[in-house]
PDB file of N, H, CA, C and O in Angstrom:
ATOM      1  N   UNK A   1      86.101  23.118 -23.827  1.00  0.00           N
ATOM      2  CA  UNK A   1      85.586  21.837 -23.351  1.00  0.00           C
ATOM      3  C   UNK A   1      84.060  21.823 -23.402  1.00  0.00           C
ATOM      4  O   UNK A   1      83.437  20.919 -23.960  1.00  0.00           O
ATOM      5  N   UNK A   2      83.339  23.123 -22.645  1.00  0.00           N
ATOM      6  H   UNK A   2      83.844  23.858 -22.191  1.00  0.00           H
ATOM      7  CA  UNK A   2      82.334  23.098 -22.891  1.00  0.00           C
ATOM      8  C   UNK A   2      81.616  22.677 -24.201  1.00  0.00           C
ATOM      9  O   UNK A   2      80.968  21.645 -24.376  1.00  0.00           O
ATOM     10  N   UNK A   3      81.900  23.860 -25.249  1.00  0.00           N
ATOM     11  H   UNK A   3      82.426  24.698 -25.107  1.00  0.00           H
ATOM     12  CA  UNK A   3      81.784  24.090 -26.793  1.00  0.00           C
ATOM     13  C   UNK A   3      81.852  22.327 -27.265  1.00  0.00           C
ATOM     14  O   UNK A   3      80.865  21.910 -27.872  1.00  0.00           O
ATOM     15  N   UNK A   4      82.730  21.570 -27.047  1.00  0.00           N
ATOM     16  H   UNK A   4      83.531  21.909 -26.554  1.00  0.00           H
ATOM     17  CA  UNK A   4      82.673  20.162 -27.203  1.00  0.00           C
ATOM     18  C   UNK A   4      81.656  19.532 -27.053  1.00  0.00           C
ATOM     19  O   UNK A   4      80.855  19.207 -27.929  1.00  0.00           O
ATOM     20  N   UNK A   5      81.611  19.304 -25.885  1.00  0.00           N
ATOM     21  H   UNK A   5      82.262  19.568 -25.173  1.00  0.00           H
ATOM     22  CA  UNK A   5      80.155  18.910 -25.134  1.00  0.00           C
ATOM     23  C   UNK A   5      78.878  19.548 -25.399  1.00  0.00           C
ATOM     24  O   UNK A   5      77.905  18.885 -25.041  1.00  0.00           O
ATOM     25  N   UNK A   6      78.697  20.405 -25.810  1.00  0.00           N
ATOM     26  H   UNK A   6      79.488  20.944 -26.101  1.00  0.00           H
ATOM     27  CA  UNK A   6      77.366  20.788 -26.526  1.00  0.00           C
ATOM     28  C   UNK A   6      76.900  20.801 -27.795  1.00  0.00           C
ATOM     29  O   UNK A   6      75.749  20.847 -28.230  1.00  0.00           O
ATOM     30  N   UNK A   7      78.678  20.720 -28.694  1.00  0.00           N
ATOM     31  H   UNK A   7      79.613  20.683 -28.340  1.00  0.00           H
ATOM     32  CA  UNK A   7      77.916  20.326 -30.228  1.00  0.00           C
ATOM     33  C   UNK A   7      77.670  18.949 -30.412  1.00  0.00           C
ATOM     34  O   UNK A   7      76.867  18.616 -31.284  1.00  0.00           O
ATOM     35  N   UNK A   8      78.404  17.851 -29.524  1.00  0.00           N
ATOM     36  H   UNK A   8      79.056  18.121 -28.816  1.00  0.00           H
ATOM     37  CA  UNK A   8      78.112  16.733 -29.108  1.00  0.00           C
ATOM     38  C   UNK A   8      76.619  16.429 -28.845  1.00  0.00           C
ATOM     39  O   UNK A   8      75.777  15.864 -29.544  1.00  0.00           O
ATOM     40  N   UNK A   9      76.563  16.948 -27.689  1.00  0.00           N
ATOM     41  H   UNK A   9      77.246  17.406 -27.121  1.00  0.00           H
ATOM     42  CA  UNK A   9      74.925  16.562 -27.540  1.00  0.00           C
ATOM     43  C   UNK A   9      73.925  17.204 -27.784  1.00  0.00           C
ATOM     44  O   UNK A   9      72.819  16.664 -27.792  1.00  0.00           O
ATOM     45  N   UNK A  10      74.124  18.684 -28.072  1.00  0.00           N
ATOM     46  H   UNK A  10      75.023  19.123 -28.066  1.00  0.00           H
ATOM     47  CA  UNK A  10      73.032  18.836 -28.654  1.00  0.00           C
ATOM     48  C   UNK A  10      72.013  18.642 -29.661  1.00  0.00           C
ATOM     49  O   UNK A  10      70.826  18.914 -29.482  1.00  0.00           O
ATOM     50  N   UNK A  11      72.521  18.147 -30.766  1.00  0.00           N
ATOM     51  H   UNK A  11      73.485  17.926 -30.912  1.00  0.00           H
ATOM     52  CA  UNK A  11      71.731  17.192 -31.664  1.00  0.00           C
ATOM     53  C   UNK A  11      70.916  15.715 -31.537  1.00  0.00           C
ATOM     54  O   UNK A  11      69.996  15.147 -32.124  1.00  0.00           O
ATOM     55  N   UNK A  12      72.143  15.356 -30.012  1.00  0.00           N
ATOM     56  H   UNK A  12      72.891  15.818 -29.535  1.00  0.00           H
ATOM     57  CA  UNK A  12      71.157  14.156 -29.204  1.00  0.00           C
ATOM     58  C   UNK A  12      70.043  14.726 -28.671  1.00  0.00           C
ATOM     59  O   UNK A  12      69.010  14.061 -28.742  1.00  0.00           O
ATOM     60  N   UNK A  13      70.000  15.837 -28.134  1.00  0.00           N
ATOM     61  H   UNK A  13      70.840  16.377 -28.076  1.00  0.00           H
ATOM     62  CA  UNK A  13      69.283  16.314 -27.278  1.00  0.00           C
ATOM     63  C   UNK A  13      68.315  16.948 -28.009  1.00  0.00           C
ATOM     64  O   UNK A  13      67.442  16.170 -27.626  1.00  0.00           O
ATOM     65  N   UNK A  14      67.790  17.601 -28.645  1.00  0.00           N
ATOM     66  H   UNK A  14      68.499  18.233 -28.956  1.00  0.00           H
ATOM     67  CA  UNK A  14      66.996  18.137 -30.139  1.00  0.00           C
ATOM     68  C   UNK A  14      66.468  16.854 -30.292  1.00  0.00           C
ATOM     69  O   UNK A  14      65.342  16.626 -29.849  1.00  0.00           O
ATOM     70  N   UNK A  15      67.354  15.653 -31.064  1.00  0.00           N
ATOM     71  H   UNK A  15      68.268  15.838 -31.424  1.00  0.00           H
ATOM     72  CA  UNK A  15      66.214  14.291 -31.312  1.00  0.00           C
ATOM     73  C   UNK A  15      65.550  13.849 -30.137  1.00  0.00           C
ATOM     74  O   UNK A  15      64.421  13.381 -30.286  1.00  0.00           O
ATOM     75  N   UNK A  16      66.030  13.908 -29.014  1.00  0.00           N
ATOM     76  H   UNK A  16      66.947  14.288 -28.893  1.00  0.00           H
ATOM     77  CA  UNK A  16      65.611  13.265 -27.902  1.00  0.00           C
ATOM     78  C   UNK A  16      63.976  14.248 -27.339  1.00  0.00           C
ATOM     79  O   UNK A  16      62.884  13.692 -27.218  1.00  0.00           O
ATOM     80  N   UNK A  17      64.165  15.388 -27.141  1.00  0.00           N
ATOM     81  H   UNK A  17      65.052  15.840 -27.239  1.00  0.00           H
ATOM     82  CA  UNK A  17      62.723  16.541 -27.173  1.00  0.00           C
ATOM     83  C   UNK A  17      61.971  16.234 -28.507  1.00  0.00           C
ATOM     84  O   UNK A  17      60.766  15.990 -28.451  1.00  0.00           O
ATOM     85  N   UNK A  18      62.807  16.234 -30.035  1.00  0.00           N
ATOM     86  H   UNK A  18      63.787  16.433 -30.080  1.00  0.00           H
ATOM     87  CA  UNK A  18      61.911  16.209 -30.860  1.00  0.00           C
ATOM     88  C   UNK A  18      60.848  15.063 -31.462  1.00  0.00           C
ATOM     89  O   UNK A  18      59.830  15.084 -32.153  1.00  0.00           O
ATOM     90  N   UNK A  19      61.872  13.806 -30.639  1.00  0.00           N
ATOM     91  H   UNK A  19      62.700  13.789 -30.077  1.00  0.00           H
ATOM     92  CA  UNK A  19      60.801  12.530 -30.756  1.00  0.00           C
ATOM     93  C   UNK A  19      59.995  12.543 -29.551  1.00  0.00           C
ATOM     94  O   UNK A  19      58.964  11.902 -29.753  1.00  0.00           O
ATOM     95  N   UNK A  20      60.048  12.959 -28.523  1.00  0.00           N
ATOM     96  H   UNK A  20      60.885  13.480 -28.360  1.00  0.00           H
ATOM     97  CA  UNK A  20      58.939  12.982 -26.976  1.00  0.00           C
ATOM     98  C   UNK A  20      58.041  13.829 -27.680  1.00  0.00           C
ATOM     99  O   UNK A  20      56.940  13.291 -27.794  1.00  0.00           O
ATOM    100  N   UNK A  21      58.136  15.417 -28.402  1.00  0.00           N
ATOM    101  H   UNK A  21      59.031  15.854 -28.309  1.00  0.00           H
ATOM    102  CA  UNK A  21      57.024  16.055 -28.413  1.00  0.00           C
ATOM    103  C   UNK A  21      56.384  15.372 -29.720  1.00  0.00           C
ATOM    104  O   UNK A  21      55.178  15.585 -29.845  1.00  0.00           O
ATOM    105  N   UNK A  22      57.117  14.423 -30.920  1.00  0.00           N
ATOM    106  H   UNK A  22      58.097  14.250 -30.819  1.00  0.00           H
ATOM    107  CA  UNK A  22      56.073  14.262 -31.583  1.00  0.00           C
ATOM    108  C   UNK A  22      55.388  12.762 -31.153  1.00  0.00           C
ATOM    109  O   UNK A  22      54.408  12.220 -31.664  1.00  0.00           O
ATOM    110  N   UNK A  23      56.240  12.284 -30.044  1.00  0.00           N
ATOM    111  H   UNK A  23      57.036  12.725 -29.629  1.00  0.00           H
ATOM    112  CA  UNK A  23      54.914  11.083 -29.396  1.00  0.00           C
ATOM    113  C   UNK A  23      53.978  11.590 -29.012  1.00  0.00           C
ATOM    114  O   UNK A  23      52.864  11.212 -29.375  1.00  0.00           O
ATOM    115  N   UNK A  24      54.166  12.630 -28.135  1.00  0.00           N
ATOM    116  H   UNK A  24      55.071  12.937 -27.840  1.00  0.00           H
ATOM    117  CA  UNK A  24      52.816  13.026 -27.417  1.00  0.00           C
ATOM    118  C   UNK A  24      52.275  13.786 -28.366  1.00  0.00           C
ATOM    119  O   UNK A  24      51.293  14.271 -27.802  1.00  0.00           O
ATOM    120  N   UNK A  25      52.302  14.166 -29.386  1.00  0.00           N
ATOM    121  H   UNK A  25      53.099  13.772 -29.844  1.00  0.00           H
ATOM    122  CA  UNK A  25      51.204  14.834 -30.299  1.00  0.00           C
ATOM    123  C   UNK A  25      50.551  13.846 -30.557  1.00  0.00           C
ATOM    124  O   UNK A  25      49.421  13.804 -30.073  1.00  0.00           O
ATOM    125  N   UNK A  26      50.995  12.758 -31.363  1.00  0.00           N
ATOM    126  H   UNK A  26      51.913  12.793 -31.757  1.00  0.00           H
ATOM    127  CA  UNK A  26      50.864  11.990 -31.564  1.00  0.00           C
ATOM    128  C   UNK A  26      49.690  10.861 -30.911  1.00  0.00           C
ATOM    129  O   UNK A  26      48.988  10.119 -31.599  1.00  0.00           O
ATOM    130  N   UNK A  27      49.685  10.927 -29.776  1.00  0.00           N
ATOM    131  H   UNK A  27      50.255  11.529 -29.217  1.00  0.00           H
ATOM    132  CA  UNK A  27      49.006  10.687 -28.162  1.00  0.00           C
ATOM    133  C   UNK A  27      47.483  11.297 -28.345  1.00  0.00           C
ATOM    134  O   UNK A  27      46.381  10.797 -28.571  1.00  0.00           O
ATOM    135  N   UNK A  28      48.143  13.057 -28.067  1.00  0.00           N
ATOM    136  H   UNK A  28      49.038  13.464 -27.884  1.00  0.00           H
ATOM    137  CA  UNK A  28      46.948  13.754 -28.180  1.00  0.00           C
ATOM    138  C   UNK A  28      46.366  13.162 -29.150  1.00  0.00           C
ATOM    139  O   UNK A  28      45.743  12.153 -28.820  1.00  0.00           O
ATOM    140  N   UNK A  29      46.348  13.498 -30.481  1.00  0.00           N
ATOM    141  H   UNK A  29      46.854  14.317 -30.750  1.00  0.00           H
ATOM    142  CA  UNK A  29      46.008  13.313 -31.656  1.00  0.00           C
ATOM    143  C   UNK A  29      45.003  12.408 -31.984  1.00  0.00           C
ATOM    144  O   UNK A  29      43.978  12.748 -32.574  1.00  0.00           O
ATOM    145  N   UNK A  30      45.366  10.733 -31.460  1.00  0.00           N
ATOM    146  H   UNK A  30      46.199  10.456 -30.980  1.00  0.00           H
ATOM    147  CA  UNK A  30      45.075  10.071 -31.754  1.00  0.00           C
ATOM    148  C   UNK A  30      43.694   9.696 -30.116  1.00  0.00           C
ATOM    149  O   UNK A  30      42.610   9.113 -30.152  1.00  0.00           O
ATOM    150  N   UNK A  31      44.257  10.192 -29.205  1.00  0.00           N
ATOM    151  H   UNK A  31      45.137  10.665 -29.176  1.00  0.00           H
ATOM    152  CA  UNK A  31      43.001  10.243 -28.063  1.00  0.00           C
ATOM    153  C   UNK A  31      42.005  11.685 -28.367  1.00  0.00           C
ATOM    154  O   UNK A  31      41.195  11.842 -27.453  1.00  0.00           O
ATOM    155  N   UNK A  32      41.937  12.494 -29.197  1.00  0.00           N
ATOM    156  H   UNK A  32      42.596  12.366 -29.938  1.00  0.00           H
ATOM    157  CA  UNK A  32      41.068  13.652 -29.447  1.00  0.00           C
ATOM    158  C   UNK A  32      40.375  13.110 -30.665  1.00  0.00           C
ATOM    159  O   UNK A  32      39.306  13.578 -31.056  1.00  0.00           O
ATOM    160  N   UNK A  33      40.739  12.527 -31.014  1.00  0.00           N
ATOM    161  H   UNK A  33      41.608  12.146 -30.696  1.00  0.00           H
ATOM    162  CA  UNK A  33      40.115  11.574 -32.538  1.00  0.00           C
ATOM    163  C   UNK A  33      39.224  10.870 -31.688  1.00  0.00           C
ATOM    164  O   UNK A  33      38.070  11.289 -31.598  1.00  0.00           O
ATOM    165  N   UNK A  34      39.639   9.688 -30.936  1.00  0.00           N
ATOM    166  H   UNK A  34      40.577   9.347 -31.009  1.00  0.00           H
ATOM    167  CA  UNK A  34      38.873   8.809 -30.144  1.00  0.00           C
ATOM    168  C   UNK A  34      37.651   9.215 -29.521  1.00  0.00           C
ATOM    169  O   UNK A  34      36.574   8.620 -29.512  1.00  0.00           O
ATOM    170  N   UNK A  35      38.014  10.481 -28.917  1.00  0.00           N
ATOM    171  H   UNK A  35      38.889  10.964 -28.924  1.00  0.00           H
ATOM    172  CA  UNK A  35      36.972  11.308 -28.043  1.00  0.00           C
ATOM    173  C   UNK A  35      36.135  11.894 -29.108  1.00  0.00           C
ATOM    174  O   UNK A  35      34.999  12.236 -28.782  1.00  0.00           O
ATOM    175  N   UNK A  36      36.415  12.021 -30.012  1.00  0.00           N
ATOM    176  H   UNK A  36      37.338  11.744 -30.277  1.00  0.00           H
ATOM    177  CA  UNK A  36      35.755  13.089 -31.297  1.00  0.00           C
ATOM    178  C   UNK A  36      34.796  11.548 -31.934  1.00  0.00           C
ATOM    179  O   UNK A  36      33.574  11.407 -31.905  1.00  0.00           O
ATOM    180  N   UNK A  37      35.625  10.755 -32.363  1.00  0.00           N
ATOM    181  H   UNK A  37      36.618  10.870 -32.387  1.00  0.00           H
ATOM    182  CA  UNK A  37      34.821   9.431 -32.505  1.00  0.00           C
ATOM    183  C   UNK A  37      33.562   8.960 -31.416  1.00  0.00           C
ATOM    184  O   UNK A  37      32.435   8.542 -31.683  1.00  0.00           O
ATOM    185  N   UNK A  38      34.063   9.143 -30.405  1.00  0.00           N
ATOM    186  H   UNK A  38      34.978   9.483 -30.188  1.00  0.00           H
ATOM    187  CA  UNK A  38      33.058   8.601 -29.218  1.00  0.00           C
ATOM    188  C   UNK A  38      31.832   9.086 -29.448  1.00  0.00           C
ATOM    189  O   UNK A  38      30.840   8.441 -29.789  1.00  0.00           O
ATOM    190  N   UNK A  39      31.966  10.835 -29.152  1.00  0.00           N
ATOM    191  H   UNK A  39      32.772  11.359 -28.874  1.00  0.00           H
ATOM    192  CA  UNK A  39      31.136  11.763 -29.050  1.00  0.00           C
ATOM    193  C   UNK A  39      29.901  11.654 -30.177  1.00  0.00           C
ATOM    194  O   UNK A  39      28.701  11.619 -29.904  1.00  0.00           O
ATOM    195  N   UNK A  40      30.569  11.604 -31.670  1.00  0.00           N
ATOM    196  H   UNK A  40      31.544  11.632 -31.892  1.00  0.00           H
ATOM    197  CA  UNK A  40      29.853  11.602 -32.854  1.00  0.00           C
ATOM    198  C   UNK A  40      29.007   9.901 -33.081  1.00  0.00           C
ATOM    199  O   UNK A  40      27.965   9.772 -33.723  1.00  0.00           O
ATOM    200  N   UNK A  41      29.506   9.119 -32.620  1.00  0.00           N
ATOM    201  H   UNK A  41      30.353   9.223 -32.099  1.00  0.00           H
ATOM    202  CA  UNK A  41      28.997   7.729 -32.458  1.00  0.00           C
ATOM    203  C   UNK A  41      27.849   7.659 -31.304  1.00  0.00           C
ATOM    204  O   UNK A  41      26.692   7.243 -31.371  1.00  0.00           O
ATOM    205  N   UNK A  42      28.439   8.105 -30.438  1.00  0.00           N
ATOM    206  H   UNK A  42      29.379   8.443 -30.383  1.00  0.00           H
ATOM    207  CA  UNK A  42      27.205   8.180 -29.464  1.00  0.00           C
ATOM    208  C   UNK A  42      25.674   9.328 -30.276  1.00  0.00           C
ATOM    209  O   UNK A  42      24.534   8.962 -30.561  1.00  0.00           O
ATOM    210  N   UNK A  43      26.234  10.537 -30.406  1.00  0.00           N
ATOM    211  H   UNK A  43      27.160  10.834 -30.174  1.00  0.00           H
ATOM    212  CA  UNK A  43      25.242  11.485 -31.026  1.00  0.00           C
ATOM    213  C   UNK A  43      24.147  11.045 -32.070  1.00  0.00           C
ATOM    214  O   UNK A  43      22.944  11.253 -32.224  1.00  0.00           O
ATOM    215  N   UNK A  44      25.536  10.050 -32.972  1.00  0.00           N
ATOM    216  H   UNK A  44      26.514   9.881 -32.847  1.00  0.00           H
ATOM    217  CA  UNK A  44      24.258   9.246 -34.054  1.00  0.00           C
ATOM    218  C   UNK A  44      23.761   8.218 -33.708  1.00  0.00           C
ATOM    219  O   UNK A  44      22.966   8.067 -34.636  1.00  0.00           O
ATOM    220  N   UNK A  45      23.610   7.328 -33.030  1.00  0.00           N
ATOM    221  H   UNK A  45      24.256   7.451 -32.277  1.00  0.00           H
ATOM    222  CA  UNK A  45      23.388   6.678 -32.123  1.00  0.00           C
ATOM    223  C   UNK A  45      22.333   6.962 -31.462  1.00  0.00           C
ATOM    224  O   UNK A  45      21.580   6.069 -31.072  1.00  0.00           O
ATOM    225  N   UNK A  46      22.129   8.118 -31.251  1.00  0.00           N
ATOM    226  H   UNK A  46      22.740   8.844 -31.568  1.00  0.00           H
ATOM    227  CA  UNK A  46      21.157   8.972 -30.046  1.00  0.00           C
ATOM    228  C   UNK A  46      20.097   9.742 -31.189  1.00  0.00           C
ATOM    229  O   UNK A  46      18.917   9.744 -30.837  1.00  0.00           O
ATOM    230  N   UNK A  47      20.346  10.269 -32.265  1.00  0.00           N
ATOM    231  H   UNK A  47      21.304  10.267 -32.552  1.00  0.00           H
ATOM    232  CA  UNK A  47      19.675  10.720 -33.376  1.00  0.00           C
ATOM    233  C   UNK A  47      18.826   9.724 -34.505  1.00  0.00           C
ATOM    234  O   UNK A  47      17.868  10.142 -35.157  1.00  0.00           O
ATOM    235  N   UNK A  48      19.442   8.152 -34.612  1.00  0.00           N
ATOM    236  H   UNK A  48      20.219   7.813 -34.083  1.00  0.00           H
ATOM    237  CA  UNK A  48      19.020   7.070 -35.213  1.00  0.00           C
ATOM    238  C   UNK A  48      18.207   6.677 -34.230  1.00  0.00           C
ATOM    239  O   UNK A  48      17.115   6.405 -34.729  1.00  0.00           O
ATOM    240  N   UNK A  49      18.208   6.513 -33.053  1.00  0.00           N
ATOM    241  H   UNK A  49      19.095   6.734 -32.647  1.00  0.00           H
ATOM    242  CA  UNK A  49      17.925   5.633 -32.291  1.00  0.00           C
ATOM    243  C   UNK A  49      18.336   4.084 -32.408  1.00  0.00           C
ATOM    244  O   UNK A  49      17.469   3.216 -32.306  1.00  0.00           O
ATOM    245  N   UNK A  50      19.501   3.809 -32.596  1.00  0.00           N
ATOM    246  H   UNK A  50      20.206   4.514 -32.678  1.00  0.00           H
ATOM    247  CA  UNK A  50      19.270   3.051 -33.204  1.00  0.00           C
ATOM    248  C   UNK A  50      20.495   2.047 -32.107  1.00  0.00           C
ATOM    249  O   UNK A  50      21.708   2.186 -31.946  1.00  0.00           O
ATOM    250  N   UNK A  51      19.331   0.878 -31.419  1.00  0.00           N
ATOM    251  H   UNK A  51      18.346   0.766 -31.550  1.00  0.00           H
ATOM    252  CA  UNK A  51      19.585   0.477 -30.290  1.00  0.00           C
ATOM    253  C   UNK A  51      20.287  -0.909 -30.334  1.00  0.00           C
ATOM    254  O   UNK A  51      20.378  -1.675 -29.375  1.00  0.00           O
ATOM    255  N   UNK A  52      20.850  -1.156 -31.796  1.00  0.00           N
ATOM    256  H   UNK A  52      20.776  -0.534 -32.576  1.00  0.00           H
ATOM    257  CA  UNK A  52      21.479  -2.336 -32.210  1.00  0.00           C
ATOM    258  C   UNK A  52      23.069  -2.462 -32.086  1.00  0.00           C
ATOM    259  O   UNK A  52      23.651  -3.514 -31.819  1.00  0.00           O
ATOM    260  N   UNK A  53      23.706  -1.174 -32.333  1.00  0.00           N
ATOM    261  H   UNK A  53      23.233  -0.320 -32.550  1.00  0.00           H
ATOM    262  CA  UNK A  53      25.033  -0.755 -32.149  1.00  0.00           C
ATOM    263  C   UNK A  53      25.071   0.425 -31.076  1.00  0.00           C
ATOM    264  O   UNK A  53      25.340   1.544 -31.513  1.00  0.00           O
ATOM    265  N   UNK A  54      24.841   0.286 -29.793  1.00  0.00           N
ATOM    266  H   UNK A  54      24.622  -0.623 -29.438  1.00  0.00           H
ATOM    267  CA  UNK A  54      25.066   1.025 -28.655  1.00  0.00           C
ATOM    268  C   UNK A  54      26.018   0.751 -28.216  1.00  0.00           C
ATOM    269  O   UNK A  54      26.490  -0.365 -28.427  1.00  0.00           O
ATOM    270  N   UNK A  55      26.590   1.582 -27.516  1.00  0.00           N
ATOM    271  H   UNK A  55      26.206   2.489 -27.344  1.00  0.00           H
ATOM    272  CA  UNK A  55      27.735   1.728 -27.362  1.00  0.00           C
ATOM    273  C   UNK A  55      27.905   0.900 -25.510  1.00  0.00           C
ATOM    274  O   UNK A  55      28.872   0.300 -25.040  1.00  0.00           O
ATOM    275  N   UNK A  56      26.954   1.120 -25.062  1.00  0.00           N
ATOM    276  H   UNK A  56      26.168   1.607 -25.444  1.00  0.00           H
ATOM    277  CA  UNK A  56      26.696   0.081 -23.990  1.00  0.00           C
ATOM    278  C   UNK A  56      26.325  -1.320 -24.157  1.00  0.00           C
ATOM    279  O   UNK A  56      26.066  -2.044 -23.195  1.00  0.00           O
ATOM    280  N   UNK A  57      26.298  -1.710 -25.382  1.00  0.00           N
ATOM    281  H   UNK A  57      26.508  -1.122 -26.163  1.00  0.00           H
ATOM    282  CA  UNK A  57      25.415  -3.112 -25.465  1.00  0.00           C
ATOM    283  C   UNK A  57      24.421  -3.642 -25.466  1.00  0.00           C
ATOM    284  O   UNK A  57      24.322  -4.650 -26.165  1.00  0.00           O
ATOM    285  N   UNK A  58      23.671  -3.342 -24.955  1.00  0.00           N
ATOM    286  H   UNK A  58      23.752  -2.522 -24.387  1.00  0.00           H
ATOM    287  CA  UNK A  58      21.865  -3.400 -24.891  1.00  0.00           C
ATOM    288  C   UNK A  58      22.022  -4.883 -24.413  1.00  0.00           C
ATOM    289  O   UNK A  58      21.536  -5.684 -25.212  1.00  0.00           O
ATOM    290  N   UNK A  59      22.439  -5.290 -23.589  1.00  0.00           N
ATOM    291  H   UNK A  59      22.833  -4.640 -22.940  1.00  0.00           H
ATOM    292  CA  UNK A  59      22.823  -6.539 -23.116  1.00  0.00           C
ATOM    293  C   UNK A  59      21.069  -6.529 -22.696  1.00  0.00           C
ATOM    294  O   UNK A  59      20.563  -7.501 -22.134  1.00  0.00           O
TER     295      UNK A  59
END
């Protein structure tokens, strides 16, 4: 009965972990980019001086 029930779901269960861990890579991925974007935008930004595209606005 057991043996049933686990070749049953375990292939649900494999897709079900294997699509959560590749959302959250996915997550990471795309927020370590952002942060990696931020960082390098601000830096050139700060190296240009260049007070037209700040990232605060220069309101």
């Amino acid at each position: 009965m057991f043996d049933f029930f686990a070749q049953a779901l375990l292939p649900y269960y494999m897709h079900l972990i294997a699509t959560t861990l590749f959302c959250k890579i996915i997550f990471y991925v795309q927020h370590f980019l952002s942060m990696l974007d931020f960082i390098f935008f601000y830096s050139y930004n700060g190296l240009c001086d260049n007070t037209k595209t700040s990232i605060r606005g220069n309101y």
